[in-house]
C-alpha positions in Angstrom: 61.5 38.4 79.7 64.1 37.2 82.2 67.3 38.0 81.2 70.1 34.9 81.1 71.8 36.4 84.1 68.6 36.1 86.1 67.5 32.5 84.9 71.3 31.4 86.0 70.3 32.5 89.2 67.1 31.5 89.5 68.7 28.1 88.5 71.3 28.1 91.3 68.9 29.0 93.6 66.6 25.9 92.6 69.6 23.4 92.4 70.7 24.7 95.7 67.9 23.2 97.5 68.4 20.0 96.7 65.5 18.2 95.1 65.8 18.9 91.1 68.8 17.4 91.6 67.9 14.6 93.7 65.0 14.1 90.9 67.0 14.4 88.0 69.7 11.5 89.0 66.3 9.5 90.0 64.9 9.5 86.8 68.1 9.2 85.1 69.2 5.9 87.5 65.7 4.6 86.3 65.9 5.2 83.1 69.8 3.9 83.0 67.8 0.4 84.6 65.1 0.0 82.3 67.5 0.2 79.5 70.1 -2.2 81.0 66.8 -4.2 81.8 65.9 -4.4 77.7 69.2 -5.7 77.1 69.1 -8.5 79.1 65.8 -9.5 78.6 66.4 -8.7 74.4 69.9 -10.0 74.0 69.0 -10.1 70.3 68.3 -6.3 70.1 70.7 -3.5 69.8 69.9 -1.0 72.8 71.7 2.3 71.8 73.5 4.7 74.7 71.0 7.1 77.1 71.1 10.8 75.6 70.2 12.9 79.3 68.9 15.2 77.0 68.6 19.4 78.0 66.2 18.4 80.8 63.2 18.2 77.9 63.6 14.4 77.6 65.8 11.6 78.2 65.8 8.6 75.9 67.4 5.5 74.5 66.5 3.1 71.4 65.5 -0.5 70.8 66.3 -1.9 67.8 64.6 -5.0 67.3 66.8 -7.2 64.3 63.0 -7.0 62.2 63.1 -3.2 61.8 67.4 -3.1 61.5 67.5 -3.5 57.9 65.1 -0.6 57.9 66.7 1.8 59.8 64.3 1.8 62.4 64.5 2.3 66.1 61.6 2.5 68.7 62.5 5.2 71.1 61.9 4.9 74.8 61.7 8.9 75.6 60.5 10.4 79.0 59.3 14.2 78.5 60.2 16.3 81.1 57.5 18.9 80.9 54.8 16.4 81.3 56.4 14.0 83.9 55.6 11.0 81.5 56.7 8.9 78.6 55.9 9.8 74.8 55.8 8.7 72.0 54.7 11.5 69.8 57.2 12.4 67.3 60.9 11.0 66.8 63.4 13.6 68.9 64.7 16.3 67.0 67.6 15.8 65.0 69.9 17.0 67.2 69.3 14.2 69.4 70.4 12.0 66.6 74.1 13.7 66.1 74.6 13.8 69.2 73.7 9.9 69.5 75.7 9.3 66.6 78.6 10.5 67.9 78.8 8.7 70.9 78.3 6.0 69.1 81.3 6.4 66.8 83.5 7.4 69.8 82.7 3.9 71.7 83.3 1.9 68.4 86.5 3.2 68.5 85.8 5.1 65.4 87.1 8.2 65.8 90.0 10.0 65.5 
């Protein structure tokens, strides 16, 4: 087992030549498009923020106005270990604080 010194390393050395990065804001631009893309072709949904995730997944919600007064979302979520989209399980809670939040802070909600 690597110790955390050594995987910052390793990670610097990987960033440093160029192409997680130059992956990472790919998939991030595309997923930042096909979001933007729902809510103008969906004007009647709610499209929540892009969480970037921990480089495990990236995601965003649809809310369609049928499953709102459920409390349901459908989750658009790209899986970074298998290089595709899923839609095994909901995220893990923390994804939904974290959501939350940003939500409250761009409704002006808090303090």
């Amino acid at each position: 087992m690597q110790s955390i010194q050594e995987d910052m390393n390793e990670l610097r050395m990987q960033l440093g030549t160029g192409a997680i990065r130059k992956a990472y804001r790919a998939l991030l631009d595309y997923m930042m498009d096909l979001r933007t893309r729902f809510k103008n072709r969906f004007p009647n949904y709610s499209v929540s923020g892009l969480y970037q995730g921990y480089m495990d997944m990236t995601y965003f919600a649809i809310i369609p106005p049928s499953l709102k007064h459920r409390n349901l979302k459908i989750a658009i979520v790209f899986n970074y270990l298998k290089l595709t989209f899923v839609a095994a399980k909901p995220p893990p809670s923390h994804v939904f604080e974290q959501v939350a939040l940003l939500e409250v802070e761009e409704s002006g909600e808090y303090c």
